[in-house]
LOTI-775204 format. One record per residue (C-alpha): x, y, z; residue number from 1; residue in three letters. Coordinates in nm, 3 decimals, always signed. Example, Ala and Ser with C-alpha at 12.3 -4.5 7.8 and 13.67 -1.06 7.14 Angstrom:
! LOTI-775204
((+1.230 -0.450 +0.780) 1 "ala")
((+1.367 -0.106 +0.714) 2 "ser")
END
This chain:
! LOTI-775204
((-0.285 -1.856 +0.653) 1 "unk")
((-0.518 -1.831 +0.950) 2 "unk")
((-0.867 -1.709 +0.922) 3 "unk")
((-0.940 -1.360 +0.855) 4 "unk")
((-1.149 -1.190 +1.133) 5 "unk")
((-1.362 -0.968 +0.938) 6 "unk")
((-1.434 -0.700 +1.214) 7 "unk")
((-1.369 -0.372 +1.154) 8 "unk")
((-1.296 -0.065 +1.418) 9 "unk")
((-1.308 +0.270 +1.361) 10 "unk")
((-1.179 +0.577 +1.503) 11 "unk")
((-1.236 +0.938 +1.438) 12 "unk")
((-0.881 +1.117 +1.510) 13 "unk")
((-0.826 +1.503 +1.600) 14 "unk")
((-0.579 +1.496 +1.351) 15 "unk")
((-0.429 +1.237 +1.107) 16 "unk")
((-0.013 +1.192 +1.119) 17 "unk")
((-0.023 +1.409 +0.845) 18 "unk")
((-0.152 +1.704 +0.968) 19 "unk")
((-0.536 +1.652 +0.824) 20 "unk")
((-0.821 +1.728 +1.067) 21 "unk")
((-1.078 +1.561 +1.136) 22 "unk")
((-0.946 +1.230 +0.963) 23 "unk")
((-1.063 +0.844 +0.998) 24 "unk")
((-0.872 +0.551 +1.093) 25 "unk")
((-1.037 +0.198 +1.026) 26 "unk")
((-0.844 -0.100 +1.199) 27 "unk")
((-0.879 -0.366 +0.915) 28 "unk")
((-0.794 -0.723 +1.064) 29 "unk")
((-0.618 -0.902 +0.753) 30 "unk")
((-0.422 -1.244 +0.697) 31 "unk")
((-0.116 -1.097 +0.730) 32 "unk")
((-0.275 -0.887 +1.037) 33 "unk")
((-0.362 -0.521 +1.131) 34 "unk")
((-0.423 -0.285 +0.844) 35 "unk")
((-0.492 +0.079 +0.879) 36 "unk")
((-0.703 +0.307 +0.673) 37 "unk")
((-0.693 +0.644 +0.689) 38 "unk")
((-0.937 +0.869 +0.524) 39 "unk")
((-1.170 +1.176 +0.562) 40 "unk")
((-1.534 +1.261 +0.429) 41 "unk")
((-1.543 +1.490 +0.140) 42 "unk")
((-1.784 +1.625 -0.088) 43 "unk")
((-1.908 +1.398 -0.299) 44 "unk")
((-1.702 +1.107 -0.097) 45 "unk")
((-1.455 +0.956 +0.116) 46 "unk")
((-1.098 +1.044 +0.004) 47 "unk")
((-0.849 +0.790 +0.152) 48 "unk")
((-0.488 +0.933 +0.267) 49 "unk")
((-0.321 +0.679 +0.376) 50 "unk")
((-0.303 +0.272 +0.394) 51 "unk")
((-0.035 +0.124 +0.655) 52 "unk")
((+0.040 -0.203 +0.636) 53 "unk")
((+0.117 -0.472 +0.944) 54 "unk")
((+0.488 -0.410 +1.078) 55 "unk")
((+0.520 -0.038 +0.965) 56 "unk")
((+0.607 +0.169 +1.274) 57 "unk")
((+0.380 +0.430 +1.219) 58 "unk")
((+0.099 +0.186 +1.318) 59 "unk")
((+0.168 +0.249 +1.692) 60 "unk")
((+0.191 +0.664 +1.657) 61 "unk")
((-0.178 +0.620 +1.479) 62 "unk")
((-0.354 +0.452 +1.709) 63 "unk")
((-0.224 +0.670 +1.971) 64 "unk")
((-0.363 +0.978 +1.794) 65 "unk")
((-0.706 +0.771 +1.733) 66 "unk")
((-1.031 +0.838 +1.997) 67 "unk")
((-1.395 +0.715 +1.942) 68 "unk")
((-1.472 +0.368 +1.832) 69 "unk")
((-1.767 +0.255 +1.610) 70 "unk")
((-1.811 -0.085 +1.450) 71 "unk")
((-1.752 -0.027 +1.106) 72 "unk")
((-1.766 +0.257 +0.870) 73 "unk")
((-2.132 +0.337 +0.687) 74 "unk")
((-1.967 +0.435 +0.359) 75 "unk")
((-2.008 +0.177 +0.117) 76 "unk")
((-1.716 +0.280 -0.095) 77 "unk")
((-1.487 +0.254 +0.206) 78 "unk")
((-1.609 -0.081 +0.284) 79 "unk")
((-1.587 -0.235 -0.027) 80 "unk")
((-1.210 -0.105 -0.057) 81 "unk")
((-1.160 -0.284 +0.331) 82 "unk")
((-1.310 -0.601 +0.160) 83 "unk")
((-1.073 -0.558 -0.122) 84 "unk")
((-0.757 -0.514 +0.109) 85 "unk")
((-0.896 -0.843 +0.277) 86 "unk")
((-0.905 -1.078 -0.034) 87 "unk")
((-0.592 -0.912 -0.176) 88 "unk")
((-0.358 -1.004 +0.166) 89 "unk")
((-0.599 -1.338 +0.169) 90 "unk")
((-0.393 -1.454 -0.174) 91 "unk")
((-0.702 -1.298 -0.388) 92 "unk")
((-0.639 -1.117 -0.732) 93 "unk")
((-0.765 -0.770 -0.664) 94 "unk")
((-0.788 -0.533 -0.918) 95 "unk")
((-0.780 -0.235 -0.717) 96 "unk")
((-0.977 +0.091 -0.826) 97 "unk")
((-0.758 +0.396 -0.730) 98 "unk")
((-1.059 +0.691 -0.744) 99 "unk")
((-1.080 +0.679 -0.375) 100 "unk")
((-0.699 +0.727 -0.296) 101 "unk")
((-0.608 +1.136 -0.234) 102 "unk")
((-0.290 +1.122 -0.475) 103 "unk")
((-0.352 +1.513 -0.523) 104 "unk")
((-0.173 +1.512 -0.187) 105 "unk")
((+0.163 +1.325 -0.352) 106 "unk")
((+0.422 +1.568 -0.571) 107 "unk")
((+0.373 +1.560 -0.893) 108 "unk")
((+0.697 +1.296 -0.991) 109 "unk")
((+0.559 +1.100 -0.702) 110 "unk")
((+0.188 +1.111 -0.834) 111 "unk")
((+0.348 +0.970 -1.159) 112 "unk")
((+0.558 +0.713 -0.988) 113 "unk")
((+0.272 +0.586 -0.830) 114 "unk")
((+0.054 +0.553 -1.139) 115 "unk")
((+0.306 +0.352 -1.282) 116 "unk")
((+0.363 +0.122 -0.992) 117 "unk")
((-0.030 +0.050 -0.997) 118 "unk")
((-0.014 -0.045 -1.344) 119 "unk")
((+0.232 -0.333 -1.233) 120 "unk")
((+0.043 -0.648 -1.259) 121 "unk")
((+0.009 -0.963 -1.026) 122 "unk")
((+0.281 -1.194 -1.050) 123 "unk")
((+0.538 -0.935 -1.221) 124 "unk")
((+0.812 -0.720 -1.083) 125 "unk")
((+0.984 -0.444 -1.212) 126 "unk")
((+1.301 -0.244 -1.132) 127 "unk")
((+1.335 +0.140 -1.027) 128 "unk")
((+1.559 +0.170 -1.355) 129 "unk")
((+1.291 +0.084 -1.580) 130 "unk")
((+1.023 +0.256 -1.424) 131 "unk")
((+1.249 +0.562 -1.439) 132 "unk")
((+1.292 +0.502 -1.828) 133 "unk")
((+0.911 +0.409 -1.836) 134 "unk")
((+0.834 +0.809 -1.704) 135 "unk")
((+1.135 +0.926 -1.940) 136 "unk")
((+1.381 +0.972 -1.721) 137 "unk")
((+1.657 +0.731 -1.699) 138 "unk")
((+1.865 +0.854 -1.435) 139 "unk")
((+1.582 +0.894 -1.150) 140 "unk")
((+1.620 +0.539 -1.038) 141 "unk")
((+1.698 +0.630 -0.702) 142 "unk")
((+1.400 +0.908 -0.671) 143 "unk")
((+1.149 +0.627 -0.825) 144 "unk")
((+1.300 +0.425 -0.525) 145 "unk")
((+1.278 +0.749 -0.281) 146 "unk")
((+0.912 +0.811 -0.438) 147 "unk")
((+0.815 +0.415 -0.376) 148 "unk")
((+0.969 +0.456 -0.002) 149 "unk")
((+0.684 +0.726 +0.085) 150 "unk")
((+0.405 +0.533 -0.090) 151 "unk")
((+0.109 +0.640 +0.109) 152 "unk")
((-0.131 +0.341 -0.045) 153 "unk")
((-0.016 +0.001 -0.006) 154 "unk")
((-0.115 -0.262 -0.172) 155 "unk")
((-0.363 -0.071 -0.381) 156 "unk")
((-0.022 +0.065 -0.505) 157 "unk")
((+0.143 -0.186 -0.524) 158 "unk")
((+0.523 -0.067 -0.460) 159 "unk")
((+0.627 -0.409 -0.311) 160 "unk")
((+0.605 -0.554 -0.686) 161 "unk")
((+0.928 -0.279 -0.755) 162 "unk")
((+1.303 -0.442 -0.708) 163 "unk")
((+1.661 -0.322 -0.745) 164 "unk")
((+1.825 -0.368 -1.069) 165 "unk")
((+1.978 -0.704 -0.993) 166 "unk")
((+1.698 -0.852 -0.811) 167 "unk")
((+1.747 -0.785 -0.450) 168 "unk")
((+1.426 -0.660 -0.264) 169 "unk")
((+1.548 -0.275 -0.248) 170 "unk")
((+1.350 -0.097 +0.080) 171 "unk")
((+0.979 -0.140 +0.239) 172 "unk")
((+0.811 +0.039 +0.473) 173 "unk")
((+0.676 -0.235 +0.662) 174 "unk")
((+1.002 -0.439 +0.634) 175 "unk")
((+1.148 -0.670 +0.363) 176 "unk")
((+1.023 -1.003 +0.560) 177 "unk")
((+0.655 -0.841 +0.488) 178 "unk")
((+0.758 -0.757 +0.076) 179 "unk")
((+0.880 -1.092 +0.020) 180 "unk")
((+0.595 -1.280 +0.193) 181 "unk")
((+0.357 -1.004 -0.064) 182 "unk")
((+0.546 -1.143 -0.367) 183 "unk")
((+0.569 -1.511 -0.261) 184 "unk")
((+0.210 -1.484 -0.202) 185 "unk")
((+0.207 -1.364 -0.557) 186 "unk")
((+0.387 -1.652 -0.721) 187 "unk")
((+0.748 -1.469 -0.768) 188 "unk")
((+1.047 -1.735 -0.694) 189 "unk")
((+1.345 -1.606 -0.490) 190 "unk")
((+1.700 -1.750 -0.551) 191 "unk")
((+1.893 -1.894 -0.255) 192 "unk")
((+2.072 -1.570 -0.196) 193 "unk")
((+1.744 -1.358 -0.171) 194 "unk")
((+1.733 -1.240 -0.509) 195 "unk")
((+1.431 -1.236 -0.715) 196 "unk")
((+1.427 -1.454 -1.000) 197 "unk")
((+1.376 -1.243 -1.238) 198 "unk")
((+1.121 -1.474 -1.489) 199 "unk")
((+0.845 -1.174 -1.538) 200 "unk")
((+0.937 -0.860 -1.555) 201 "unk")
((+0.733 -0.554 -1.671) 202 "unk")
END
């Protein structure tokens, strides 16, 4: 992997994609390259609403929105989550902390979805089926997948680790050449025919 440039950038927006005023964007230079944070300032912190990952076409419509640059952003919360994104795309074992994410903003089977997926750890996969049994509902494969498809927080969430039932990569926001480099990087083995061997599964 090349060397990560540890610069940061960022830029106060009128308005995030989502509608919020007044929101942040940090431009995160990673291994795997740009990152974008998005988060606001709230009482008694910085609430992050969204994490968009190298290759996901939203990246462009951001930056577009974004207007004053500074060199890196004073709260020390936010910068130790930018360090954390760092390591973690750098091949690192993060253990992310998920206080700072807004999932409040997520429906609730989303919310839940989510806070499964984080629980996933390093190295493992799972399936949509299971986490649907996991939350109790067996036949919501395809909304865990839906929910997973609008994750707002990768990697701290870490829906690249979630599969189809017979091992084939299932979707990714920033494209299935990006998920299977995440879970390579991990140690997970694919088979020839771009299934993932599936030798750990939680």
């Amino acid at each position: 992997m090349r060397k990560i440039d540890r610069e940061q950038h960022t830029r106060t927006m009128g308005r995030s994609p989502d509608g919020l005023p007044g929101a942040t964007v940090t431009d995160i230079a990673t291994a795997f390259g740009r990152v974008l944070l998005i988060w606001v300032h709230e009482a008694p912190g910085p609430r992050v609403q969204r994490i968009i990952l190298p290759g996901d076409p939203r990246a462009d419509a951001v930056m577009f929105g974004s207007t004053s640059s500074v060199r890196e952003p004073r709260d020390e919360a936010i910068r130790t989550l930018i360090a954390g994104i760092q390591s973690f795309l750098a091949g690192h074992d993060v253990q992310f902390e998920i206080d700072l994410l807004d999932l409040g903003r997520c429906p609730p089977f989303q919310r839940r979805v989510l806070l499964a997926e984080h629980g996933i750890p390093r190295g493992y996969v799972s399936t949509y089926g299971r986490i649907a049994r996991y939350l109790g509902n067996p036949c919501a494969a395809r909304a865990v997948g839906n929910a997973l498809a609008r994750n707002p927080f990768p990697p701290v969430i870490p829906c690249h680790r979630a599969l189809r039932s017979d091992g084939r990569p299932g979707g990714f926001q920033a494209g299935l050449d990006l998920k299977r480099r995440l879970l390579d990087m991990e140690g997970v083995r694919f088979r020839e025919d771009g299934r993932v061997l599936m030798e750990r599964v939680w």
